[in-house]
C-alpha positions as CSV (number, residue, x, y, z in Angstrom):
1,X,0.5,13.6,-15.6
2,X,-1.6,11.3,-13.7
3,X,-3.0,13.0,-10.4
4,X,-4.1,10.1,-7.7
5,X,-6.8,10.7,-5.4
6,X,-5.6,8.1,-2.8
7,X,-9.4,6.4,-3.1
8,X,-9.1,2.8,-2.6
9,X,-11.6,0.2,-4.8
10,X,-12.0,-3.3,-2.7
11,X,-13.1,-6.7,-3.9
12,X,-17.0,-5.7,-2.7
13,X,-17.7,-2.5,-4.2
14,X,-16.6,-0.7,-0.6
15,X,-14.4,2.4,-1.7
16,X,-12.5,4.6,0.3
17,X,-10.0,7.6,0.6
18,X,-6.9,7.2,2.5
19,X,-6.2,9.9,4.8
20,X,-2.5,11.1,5.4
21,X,-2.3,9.5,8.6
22,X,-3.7,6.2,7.0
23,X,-1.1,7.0,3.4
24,X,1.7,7.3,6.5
25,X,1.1,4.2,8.5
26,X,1.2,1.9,5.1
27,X,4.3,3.5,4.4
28,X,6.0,2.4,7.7
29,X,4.6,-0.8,8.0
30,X,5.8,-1.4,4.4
31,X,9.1,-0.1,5.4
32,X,9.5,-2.1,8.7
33,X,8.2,-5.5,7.9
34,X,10.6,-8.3,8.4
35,X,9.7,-11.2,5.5
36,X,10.5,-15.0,7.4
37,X,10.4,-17.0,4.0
38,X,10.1,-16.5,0.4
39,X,6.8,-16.3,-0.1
40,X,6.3,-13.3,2.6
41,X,9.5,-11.3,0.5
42,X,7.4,-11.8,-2.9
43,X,4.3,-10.5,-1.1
44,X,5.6,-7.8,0.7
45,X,6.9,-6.8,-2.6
46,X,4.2,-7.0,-4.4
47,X,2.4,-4.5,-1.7
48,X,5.5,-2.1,-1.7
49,X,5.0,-1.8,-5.8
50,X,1.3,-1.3,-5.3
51,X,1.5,1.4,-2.3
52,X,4.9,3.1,-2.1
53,X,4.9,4.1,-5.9
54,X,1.5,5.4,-5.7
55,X,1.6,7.4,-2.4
56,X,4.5,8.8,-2.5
C-alpha cells in the first residue's frame, strides 16, 4: 500500500506539504468549477485525476 504524504514537488525545486485545510479547499474548488469550453473540461480533468485520487 502506498502511503502519501501530501508533499507537493513544483517546477523549481520549491516543495511543500498540503495542510488539511489546503487538501480541503482543492477538493471544493475541483468539485465546483464550471468548465466554459473544451479545453477548460480536459483541464479540469486532468487536475481532478491528479488531486481527488490522491487526497482522498
Amino acid at each position: 500500500m502506498t502511503k502519501w504524504n501530501n508533499t507537493i514537488f513544483f517546477e523549481n525545486g520549491i516543495k511543500h506539504e498540503l495542510t488539511v485545510e489546503e487538501i480541503n479547499i482543492i477538493k471544493k474548488s475541483l468539485a465546483d468549477f464550471k468548465a466554459n469550453d473544451d479545453s477548460e473540461k480536459e483541464t479540469l480533468e486532468q487536475l481532478k485525476s491528479l488531486f481527488i485520487h490522491h487526497l482522498d
